[in-house]
C-alpha atoms as one frame of an Amber mdcrd trajectory, in Angstrom:
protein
   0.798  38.890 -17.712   0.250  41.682 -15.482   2.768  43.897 -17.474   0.423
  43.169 -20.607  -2.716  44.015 -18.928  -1.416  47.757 -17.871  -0.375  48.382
 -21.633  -3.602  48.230 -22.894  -4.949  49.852 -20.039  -3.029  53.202 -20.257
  -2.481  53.191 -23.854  -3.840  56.806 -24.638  -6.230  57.536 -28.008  -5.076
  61.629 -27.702  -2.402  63.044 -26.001  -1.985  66.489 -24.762   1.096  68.667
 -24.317   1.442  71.730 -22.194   4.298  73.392 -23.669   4.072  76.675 -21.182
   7.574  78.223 -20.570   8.748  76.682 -24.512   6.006  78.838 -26.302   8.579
  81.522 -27.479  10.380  78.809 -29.174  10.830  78.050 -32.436  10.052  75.028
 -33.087   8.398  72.311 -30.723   8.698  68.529 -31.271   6.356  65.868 -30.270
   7.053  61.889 -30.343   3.910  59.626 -30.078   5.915  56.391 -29.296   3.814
  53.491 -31.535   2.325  55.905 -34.174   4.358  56.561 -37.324   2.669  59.420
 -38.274   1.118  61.599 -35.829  -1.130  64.479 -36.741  -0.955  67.324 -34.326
  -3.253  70.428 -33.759  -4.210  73.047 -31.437  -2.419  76.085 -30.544   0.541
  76.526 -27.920   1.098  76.328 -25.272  -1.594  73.245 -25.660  -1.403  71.291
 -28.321  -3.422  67.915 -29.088  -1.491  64.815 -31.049  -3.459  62.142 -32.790
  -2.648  59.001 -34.211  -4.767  58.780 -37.410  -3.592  54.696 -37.724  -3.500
  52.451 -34.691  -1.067  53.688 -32.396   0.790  50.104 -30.595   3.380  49.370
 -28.510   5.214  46.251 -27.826   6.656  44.146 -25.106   8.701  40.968 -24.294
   8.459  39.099 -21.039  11.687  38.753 -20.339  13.913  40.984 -22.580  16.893
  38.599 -22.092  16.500  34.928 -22.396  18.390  31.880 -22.497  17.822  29.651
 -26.125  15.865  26.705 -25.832  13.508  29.137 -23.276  10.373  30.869 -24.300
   9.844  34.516 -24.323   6.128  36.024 -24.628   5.552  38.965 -27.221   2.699
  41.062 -27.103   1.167  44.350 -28.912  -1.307  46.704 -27.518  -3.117  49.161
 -29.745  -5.839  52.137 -29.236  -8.213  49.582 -30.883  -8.253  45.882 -30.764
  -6.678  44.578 -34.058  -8.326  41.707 -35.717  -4.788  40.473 -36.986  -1.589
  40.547 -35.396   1.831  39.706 -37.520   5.286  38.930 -36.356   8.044  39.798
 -38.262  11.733  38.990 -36.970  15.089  40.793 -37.658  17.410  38.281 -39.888
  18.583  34.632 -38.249  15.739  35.401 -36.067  12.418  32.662 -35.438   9.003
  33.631 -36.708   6.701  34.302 -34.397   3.077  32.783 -34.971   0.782  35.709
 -35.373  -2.008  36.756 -32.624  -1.495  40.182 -30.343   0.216  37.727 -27.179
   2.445  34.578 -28.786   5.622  32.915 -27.733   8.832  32.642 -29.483  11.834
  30.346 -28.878  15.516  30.746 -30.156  17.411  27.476 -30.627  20.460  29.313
 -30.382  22.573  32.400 -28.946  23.978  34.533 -28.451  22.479  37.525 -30.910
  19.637  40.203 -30.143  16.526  40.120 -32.418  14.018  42.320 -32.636  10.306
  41.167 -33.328   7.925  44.058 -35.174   4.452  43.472 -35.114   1.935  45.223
 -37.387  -1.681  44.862 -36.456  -4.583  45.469 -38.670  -8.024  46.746 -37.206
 -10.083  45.125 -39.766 -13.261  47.365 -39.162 -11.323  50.759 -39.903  -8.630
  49.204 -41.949  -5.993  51.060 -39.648  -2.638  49.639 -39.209  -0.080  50.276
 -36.782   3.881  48.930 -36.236   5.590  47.988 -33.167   8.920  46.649 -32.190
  10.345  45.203 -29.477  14.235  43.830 -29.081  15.192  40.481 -26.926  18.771
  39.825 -26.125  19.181  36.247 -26.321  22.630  34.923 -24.610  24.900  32.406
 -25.629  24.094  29.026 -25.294  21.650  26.573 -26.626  22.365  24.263 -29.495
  24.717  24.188 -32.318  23.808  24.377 -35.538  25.892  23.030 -37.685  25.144
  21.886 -41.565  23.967  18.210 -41.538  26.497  15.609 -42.659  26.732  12.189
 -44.527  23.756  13.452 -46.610  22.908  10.530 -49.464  20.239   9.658 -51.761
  18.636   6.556 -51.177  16.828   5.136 -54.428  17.440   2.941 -57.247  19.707
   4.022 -59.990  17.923   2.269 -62.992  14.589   1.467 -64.530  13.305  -1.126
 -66.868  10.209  -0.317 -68.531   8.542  -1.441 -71.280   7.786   0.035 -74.820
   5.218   2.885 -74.064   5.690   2.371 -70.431   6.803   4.969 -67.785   8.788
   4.343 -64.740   8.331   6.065 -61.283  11.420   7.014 -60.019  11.328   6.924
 -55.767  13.660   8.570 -53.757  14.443   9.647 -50.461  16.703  11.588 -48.544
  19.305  11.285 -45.496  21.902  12.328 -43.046  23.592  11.133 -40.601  23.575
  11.930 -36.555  26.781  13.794 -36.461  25.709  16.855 -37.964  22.864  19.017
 -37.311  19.253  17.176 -38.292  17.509  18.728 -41.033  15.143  21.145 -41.493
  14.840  21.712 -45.105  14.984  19.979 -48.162  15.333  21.123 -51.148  15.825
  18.998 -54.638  17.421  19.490 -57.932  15.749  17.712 -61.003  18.124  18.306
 -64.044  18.146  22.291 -63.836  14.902  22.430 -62.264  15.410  23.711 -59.018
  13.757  24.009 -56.227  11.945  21.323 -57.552  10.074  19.576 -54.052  10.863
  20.268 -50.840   9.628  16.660 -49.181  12.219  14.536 -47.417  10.963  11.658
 -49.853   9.703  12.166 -53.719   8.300  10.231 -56.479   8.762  11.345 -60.161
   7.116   9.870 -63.226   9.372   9.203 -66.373   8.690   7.779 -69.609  11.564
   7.015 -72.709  11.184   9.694 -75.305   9.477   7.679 -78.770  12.426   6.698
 -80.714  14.876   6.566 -77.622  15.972   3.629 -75.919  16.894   5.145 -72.559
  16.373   8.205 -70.743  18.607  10.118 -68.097  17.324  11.911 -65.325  19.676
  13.917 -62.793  18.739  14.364 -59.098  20.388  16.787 -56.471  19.069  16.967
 -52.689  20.318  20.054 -50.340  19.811  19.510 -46.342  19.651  22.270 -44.608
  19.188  23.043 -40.615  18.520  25.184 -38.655  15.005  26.628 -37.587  14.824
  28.929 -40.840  16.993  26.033 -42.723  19.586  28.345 -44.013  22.747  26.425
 -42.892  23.055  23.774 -45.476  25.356  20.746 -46.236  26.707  20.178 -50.152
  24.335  19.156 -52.640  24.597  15.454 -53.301  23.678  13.952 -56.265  22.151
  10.761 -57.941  21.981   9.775 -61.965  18.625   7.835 -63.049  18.503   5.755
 -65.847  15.291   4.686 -67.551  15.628   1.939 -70.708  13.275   0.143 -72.747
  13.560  -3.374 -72.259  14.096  -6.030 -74.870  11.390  -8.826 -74.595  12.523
 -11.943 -74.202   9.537 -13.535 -75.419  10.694 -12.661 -78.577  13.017 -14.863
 -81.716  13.725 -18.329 -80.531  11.041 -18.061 -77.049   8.116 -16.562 -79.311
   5.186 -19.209 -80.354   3.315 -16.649 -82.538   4.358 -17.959 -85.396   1.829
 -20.967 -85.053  -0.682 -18.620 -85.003  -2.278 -16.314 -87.388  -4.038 -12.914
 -86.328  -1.945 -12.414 -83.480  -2.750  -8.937 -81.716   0.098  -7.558 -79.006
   0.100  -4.764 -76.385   2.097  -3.888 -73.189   0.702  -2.386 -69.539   2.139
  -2.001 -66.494   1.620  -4.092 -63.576  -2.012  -3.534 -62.300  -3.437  -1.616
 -65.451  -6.171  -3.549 -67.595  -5.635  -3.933 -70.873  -8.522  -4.236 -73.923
  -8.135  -6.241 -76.732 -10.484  -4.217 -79.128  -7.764  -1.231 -78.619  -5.077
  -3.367 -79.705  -6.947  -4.506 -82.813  -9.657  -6.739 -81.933  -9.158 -10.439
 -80.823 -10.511 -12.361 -84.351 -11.853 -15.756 -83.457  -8.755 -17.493 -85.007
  -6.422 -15.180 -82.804  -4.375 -14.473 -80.021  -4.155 -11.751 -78.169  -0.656
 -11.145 -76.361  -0.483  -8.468 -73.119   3.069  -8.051 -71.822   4.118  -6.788
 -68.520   6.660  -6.622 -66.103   6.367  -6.909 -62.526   7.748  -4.074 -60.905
  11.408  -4.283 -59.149   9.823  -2.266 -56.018   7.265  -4.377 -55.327   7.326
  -5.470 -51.820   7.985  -8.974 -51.144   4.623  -9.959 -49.268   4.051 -13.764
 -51.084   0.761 -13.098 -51.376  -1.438 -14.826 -53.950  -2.454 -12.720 -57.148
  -4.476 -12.813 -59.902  -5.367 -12.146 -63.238  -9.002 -12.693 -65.283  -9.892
 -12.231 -68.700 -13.294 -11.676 -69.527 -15.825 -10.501 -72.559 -15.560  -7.196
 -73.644 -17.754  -6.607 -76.319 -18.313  -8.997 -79.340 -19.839 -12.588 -78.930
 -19.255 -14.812 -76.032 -16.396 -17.214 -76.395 -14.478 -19.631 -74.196 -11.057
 -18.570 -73.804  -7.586 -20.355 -72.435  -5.324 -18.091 -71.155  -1.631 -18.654
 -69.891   0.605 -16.742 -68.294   3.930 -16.979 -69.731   7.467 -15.903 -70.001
   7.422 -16.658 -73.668   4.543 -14.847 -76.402   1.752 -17.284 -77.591   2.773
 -20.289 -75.182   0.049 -22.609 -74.766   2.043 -25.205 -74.120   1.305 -27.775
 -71.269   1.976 -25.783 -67.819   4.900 -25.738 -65.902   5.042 -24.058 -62.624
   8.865 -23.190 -62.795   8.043 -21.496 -66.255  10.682 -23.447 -67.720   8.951
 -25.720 -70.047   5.664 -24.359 -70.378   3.297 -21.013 -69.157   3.314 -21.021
 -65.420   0.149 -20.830 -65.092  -2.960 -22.460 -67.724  -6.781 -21.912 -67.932
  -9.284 -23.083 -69.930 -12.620 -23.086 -68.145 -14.654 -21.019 -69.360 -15.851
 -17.498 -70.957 -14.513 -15.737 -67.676 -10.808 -17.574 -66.821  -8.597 -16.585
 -63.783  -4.700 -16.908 -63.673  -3.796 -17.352 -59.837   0.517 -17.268 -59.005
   2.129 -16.095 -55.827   4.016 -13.139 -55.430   7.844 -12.885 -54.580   8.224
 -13.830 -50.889   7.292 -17.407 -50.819   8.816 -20.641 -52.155   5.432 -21.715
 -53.466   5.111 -21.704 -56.745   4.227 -20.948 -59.823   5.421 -17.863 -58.480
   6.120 -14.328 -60.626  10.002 -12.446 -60.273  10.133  -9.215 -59.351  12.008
  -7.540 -62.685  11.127  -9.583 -65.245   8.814  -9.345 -68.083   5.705 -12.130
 -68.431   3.087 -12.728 -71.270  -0.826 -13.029 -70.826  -1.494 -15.333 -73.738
  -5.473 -15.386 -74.720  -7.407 -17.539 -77.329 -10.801 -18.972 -77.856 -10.328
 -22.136 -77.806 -11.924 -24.731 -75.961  -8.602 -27.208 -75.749 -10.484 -30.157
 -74.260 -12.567 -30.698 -77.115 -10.071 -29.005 -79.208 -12.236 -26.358 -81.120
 -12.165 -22.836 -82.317 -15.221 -21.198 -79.794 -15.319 -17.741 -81.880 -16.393
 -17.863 -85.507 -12.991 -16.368 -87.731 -15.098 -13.692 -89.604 -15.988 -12.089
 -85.568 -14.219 -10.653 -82.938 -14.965 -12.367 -79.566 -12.843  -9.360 -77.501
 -11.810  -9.546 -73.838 -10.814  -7.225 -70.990  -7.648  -8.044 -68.753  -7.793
  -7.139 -65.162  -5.213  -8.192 -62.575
């Protein structure tokens, strides 16, 4: 520190030069170390230079320095700058700015120099200064990471009108050099993120059946990332699913007025947006539970409850087959899993996957919310035909 202190207590604001026994020369040249352009005036054999910017100068503490060790920079100007940036010669670390910072190489041996340009904000005067640091050999490595894979699934089922998000993440292994940078591919979209993990949203074109999607991931180490491994890659696929609910496992044909619509798992649906929910109908929401959903076995549920239009009593099932109001089953197999028909407001409880309990929901596959008002015990119609008793679906 004492080295720093003396710079910017000597640093001049003018300098003058006698030039005595030189006066008959021709020409006389003047160097104002720290100023890049100097103005000079006055008459020989004394002549006065000025620096009309900041005039700086800079120093490292030490000047040769083992990798892994620090080294202090600092710049002293004529006037106190308000902002202080590094900026290192190429392979070198970026310094963080301020007039006194540190700076560590991870690796050696190579000399890089560190120029600093300060700012005085009040005059708007700038001045540049360098300063070179011999760093010896030694240190770590770096070498390009290795056994770099995409971790992620490779396909998506998704429902008519539904979108998928894609998850990925990235990885190495410990022989190589541990990244720094990443940098993804998406199709020919590139640098498309730069996170270690990403999530990307994807929906099936209308009048597709399947989408592909094309992922590449680049590690890179090193402290400015620039020594990189191969890209590796991953193909995503994202199809509609058939419903199984459908032909030979469908129970709509029993029923007239029947109203469908599809969500994802945890988005309400409304029957008045899928038609209205007539008092002799049914109103069908399908949705698939998602194959990332973490295993937890917790208990879930789903309610159905007026949405505009006259109050009704509904039954509602939970099915892997459309317009099953059959007597329940809790293994699904011959009958909804799940069957209520209690009141104006009914609630669908099931566990999630992680338990043996049942009736209990399997990650991947596609169930029906069945919904009609209909009072079963007293086997009546509780919604005159010519209204529309509607309902909104919450999980």
């Amino acid at each position: 520190m004492r080295r720093f202190r003396e710079l910017l207590a000597v640093l001049p604001f003018v300098v003058t030069f006698p030039v005595g026994a030189q006066t008959s020369a021709n020409s006389v040249t003047f160097t104002f170390p720290g100023c890049a352009q100097p103005v000079v005036s006055g008459s020989g054999p004394n002549y006065v230079v000025a620096c009309p910017g900041l005039a700086c100068q800079a120093v490292a503490d030490p000047t040769s320095q083992t990798p892994g060790s620090a080294v202090r920079l600092a710049v002293a100007c004529d006037a106190t700058p308000t902002n202080v940036v590094w900026q290192p010669s190429a392979g070198c670390t970026t310094p963080s700015e301020g007039s006194i910072v540190s700076v560590v190489e991870p690796a050696g041996p190579k000399t890089c120099t560190y120029t600093a340009t300060a700012v005085d904000g009040g005059t708007n005067k700038t001045g540049i200064a360098s300063v070179s640091v011999q760093w010896s050999a030694g240190g770590a490595t770096v070498t390009a990471p290795t056994g770099c894979a995409i971790d992620g699934q490779t396909a998506y089922t998704v429902l008519t009108g539904q979108g998928a998000t894609i998850a990925l993440s990235g990885r190495c292994s410990s022989t190589g050099s541990a990244p720094t940078k990443w940098i993804w591919r998406r199709n020919t979209q590139t640098p498309w993120k730069t996170t270690q993990a990403v999530q990307d949203s994807q929906a099936v074109p209308s009048g597709s059946n399947s989408v592909i999607v094309d992922y590449g991931l680049t590690a890179c180490a090193g402290a400015n990332g620039d020594v990189c491994a191969p890209e590796v890659q991953k193909r995503v696929t994202v199809q509609v699913e058939t419903p199984t609910g459908g032909g030979a496992n469908s129970f709509c044909g029993n029923y007239s007025n029947v109203i469908e619509t599809s969500t994802p798992w945890n988005v309400s649906a409304y029957s008045a947006e899928a038609g209205g929910l007539r008092g002799n109908g049914v109103f069908v929401v399908a949705f698939r539970l998602p194959d990332t959903l973490p295993e937890t076995g917790a208990i879930e549920s789903i309610s159905a409850f007026e949405f505009g239009g006259s109050p009704a009593i509904r039954w509602m099932t939970i099915s892997e087959s459309k317009c099953d109001f059959r007597a329940a089953d809790k293994t699904g197999v011959n009958g909804p899993l799940v069957s209520v028909n209690n009141g104006s407001t009914v609630t669908a409880r099931f566990y999630l996957p992680g338990t043996t309990f049942s009736p209990r929901l399997v990650k991947g596959k596609t169930y029906y919310i069945n919904i009609r008002n209909w009072y079963e015990w007293e086997k009546r119609q509780t919604c005159s035909t010519s209204l529309t008793c509607d309902v909104k679906v919450e999980f």
